[in-house]
Backbone bond lengths (Angstrom), bond angles and torsions (degrees), N, CA, C in turn:
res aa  C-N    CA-C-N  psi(-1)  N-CA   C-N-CA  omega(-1)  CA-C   N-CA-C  phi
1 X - - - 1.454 - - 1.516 108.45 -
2 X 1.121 106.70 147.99 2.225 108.36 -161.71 1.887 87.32 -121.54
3 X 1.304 88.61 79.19 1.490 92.39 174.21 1.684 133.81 -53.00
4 X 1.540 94.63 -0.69 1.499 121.86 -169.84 1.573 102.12 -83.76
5 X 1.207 129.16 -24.42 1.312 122.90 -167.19 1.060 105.71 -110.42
6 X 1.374 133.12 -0.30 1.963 137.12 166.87 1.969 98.76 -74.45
7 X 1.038 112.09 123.18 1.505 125.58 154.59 1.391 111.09 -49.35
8 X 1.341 121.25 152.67 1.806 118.77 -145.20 1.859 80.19 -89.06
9 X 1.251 121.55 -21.90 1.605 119.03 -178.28 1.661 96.19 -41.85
10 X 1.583 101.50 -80.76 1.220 113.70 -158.35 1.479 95.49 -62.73
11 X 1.294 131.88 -48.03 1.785 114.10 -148.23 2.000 104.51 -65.41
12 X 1.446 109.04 -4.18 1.327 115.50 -175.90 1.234 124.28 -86.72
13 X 1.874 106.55 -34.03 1.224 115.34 147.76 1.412 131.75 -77.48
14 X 1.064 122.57 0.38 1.350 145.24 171.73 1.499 105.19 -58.37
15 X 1.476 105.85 -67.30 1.263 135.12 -162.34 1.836 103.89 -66.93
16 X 1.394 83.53 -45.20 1.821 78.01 -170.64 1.388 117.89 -72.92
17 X 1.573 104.79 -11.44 1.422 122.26 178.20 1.969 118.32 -89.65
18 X 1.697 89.06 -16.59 1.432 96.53 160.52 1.256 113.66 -75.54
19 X 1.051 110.40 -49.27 2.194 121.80 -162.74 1.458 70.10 -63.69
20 X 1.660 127.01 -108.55 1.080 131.96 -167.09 1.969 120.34 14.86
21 X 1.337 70.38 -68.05 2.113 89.21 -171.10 1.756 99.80 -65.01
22 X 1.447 120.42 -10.31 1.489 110.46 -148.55 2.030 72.56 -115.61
23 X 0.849 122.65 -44.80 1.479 124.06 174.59 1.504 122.79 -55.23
24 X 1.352 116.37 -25.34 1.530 127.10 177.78 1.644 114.19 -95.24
25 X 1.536 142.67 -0.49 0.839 144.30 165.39 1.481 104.08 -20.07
26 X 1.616 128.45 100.55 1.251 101.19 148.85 1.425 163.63 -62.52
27 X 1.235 118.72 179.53 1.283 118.88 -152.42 1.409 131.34 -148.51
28 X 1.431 146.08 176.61 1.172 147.65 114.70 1.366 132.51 -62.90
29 X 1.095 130.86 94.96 1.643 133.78 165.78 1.304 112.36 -41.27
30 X 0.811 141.80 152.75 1.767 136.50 160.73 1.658 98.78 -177.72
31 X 1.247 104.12 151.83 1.384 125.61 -168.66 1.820 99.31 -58.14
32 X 1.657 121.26 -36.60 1.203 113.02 -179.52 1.774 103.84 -58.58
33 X 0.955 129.35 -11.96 1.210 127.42 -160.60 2.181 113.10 -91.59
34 X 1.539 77.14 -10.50 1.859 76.33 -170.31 1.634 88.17 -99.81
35 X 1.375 87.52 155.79 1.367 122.33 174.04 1.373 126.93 -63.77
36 X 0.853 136.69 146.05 1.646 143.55 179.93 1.503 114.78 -128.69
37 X 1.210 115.38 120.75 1.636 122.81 179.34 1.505 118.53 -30.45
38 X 1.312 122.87 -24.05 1.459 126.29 -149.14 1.317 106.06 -95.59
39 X 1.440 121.68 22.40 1.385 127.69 151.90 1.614 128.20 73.98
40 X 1.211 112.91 17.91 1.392 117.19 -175.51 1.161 125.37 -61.79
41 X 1.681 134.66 -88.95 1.126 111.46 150.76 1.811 130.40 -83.81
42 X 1.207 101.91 2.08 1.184 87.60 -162.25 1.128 112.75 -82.73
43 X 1.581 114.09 -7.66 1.654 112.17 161.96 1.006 123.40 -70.17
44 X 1.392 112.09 56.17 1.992 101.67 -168.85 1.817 68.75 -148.37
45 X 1.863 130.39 -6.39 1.411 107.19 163.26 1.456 110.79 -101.52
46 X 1.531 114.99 -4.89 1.602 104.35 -164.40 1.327 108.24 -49.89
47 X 1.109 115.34 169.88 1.703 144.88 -176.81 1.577 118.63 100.13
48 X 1.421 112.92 -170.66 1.397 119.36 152.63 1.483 102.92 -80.09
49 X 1.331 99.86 162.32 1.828 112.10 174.87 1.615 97.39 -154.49
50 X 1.305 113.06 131.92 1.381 128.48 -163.00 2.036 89.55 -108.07
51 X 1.478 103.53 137.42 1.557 91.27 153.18 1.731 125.08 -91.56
52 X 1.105 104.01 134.32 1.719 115.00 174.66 1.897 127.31 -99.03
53 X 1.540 81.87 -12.29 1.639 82.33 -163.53 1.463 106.81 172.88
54 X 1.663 101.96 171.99 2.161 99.67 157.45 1.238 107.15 -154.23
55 X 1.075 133.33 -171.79 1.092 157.73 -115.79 1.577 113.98 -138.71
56 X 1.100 153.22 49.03 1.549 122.31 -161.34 1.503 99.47 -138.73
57 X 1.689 108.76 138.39 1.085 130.87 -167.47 1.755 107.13 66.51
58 X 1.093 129.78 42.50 1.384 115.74 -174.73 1.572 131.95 102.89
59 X 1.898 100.90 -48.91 1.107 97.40 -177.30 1.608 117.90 -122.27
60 X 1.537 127.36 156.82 1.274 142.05 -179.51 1.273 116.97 -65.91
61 X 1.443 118.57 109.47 1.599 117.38 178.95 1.692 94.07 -118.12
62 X 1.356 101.40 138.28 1.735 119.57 -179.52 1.496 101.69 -58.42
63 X 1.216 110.39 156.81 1.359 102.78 175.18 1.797 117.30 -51.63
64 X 1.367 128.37 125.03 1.329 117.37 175.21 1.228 132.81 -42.88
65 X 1.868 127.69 -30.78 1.628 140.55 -155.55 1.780 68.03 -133.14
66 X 1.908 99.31 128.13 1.010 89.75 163.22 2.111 113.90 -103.13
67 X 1.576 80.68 27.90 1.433 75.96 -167.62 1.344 109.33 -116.22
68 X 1.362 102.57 13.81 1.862 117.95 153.72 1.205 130.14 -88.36
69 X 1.152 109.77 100.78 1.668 145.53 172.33 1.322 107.33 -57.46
70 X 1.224 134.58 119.13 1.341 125.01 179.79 1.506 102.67 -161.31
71 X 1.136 117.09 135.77 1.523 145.10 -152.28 1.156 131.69 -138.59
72 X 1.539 132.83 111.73 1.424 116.33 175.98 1.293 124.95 -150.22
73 X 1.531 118.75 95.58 1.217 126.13 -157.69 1.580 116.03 -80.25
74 X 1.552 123.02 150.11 0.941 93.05 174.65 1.673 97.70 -147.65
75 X 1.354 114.89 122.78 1.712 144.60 -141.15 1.564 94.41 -86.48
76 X 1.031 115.85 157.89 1.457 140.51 -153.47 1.747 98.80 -93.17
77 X 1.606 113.35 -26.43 1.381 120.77 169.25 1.199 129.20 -71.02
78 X 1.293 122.22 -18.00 1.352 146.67 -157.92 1.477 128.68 74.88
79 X 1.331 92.71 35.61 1.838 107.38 -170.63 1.473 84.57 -108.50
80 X 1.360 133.24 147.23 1.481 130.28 115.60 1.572 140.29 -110.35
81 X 1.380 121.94 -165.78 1.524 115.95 -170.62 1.622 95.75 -145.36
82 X 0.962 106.42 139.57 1.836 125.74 176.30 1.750 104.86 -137.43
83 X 1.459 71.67 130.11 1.540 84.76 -174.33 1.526 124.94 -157.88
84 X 1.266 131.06 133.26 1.658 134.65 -149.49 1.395 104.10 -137.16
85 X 1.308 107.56 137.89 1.759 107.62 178.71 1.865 76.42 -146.20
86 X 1.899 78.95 -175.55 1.511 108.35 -172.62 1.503 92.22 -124.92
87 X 1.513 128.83 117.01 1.441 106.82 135.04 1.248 136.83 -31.04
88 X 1.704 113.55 131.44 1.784 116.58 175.94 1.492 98.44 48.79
89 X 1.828 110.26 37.45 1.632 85.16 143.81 1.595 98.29 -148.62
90 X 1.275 139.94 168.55 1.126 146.32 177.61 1.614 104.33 -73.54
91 X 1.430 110.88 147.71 1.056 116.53 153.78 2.165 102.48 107.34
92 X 1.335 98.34 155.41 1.600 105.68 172.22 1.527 108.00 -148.74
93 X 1.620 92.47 169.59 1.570 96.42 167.80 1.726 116.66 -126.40
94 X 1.086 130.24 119.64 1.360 135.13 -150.63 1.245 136.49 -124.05
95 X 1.282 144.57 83.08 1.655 141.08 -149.68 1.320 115.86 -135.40
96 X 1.301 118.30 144.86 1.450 122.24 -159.36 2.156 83.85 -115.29
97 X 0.986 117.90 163.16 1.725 139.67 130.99 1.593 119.12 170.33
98 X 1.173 84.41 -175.95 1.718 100.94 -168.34 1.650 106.20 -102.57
99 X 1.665 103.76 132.98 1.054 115.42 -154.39 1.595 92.31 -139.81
100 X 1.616 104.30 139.10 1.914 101.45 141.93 1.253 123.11 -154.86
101 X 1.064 140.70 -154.54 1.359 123.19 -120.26 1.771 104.53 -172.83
102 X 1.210 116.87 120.27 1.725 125.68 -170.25 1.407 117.99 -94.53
103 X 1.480 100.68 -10.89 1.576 103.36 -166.40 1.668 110.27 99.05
104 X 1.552 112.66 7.55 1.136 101.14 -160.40 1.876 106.18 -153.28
105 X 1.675 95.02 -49.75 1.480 116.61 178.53 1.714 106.27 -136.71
106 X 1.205 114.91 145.81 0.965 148.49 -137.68 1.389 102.51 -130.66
107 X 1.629 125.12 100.77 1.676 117.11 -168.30 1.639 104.27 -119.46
108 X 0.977 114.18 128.35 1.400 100.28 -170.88 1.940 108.93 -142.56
109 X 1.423 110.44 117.00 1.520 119.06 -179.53 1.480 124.32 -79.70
110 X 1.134 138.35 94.37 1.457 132.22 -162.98 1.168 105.78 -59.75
111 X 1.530 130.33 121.02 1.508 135.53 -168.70 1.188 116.29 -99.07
112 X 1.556 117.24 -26.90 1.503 118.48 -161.88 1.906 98.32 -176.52
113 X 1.263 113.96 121.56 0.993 151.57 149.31 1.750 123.02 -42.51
114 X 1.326 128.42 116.10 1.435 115.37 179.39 1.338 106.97 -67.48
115 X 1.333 156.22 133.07 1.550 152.10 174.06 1.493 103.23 -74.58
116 X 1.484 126.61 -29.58 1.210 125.95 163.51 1.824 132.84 -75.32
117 X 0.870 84.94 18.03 1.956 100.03 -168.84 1.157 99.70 -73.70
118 X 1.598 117.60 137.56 1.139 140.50 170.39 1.741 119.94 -36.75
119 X 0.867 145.51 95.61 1.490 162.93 154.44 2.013 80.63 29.82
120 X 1.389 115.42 -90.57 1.290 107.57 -166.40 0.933 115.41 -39.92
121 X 1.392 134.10 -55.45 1.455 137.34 -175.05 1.659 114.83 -13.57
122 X 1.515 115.26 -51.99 1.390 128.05 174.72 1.390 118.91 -37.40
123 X 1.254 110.68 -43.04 1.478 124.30 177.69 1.149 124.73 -89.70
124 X 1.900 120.43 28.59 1.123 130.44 -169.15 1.684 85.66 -108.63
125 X 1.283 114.10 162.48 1.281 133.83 -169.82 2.267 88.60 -103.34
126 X 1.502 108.59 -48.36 1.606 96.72 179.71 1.596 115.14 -74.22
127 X 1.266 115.21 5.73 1.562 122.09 171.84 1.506 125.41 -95.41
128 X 1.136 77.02 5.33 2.114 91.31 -178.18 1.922 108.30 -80.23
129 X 1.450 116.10 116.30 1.711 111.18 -179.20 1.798 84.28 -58.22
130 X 1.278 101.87 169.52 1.589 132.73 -177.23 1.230 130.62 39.92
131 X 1.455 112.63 25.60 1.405 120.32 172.64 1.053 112.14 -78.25
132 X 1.548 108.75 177.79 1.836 104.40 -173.28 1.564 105.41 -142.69
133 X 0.938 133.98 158.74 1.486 122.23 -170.72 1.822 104.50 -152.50
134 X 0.833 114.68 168.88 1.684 140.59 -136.39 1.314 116.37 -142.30
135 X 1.133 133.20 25.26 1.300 123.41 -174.33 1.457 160.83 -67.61
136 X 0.885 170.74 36.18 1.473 161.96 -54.37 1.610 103.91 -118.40
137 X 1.376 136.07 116.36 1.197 122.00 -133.88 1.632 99.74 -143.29
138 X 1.306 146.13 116.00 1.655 108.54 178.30 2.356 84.78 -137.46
139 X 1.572 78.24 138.77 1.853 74.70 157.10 1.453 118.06 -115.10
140 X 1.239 119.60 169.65 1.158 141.50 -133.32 1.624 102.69 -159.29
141 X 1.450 116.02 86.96 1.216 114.56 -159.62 1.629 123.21 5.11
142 X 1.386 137.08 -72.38 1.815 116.53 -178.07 1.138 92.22 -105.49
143 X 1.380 157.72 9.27 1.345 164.12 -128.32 2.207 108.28 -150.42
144 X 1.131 101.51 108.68 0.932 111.26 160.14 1.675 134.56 -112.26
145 X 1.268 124.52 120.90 1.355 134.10 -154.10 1.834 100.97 -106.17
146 X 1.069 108.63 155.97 1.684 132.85 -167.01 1.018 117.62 -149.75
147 X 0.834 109.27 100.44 2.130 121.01 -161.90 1.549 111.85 -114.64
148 X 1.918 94.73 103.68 1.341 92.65 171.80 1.781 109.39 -115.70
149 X 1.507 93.14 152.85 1.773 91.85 -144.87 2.055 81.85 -96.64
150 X 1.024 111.63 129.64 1.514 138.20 -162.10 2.073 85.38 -109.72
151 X 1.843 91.32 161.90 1.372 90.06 176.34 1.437 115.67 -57.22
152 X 1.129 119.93 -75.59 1.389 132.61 174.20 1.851 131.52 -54.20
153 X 1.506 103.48 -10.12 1.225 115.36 162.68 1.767 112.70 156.64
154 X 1.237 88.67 -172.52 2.211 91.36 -174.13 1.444 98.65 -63.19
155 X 1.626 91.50 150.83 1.339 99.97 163.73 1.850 85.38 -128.10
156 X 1.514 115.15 128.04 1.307 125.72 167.84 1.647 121.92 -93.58
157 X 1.203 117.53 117.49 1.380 124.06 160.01 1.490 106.82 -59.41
158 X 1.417 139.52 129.92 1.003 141.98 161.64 1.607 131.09 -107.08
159 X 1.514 129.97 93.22 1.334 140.91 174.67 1.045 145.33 -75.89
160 X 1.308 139.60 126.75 1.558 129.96 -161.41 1.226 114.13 -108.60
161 X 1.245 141.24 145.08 1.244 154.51 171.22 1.647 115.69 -57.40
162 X 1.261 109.52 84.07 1.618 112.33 164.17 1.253 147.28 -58.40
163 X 1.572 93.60 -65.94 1.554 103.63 165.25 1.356 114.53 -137.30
């Protein structure tokens, strides 16, 4: 895919529809799957993590829209929050759940829904309460990576360490 010839409109919705699609992998829920306060691996996601960019075929392209805000914290309780706006435009997209973490994959249950979310938001596949997601996850000292496996190979979300 020649990501060069999508207009930064579409390649942004593109993208969020990649993470999105790469976040909904289904699943089995099961109690082994929730998180526990006591910090094992999943303290290797705490903080905020901003997206900057990804990864595909090898090399690092900046995020395309630089006016996509995208966010994904992940809380010391085993709850986190993901969340995406637009510079200079109204409106967000906003989701709470509980997530943890193997050292390896990344499982995360959407708990709660913003009630104020931007009209599209609804039609997001990561805005759905009780979904479950699958992730393949690795950090990289301030850098956290998101690997969604494409026909021909990964395409990586790439995240930075905020707070």
């Amino acid at each position: 895919m020649d990501f060069r010839k999508l207009s930064v409109f579409n390649f942004s919705h593109i993208m969020i529809s990649v993470l999105t699609a790469f976040f909904l992998l289904p699943t089995q829920y099961t109690k082994a799957h929730q998180s526990s306060p006591s910090g094992g691996s999943e303290s290797l996601l705490w903080g905020k993590w901003k997206y900057i960019g990804f990864i595909y075929k090898g090399h690092f392209q900046k995020r395309p829209n630089p006016n996509l805000i995208l966010t994904f914290e992940f809380l010391k309780d085993g709850n986190d929050i993901l969340r995406w706006s637009y510079l200079n435009e109204k409106g967000f997209c906003e989701r709470k759940g509980e997530y943890s973490y193997n050292g390896t994959h990344l499982t995360d249950k959407i708990i709660w829904v913003n009630p104020e979310n931007a009209i599209g938001c609804q039609k997001d596949p990561d805005m759905i309460k009780d979904r479950i997601q699958i992730t393949p996850v690795r950090r990289l000292k301030d850098r956290l990576h998101l690997e969604i496996p494409l026909s021909d190979e990964a395409f990586i979300y790439v995240l930075t360490l905020v707070e």
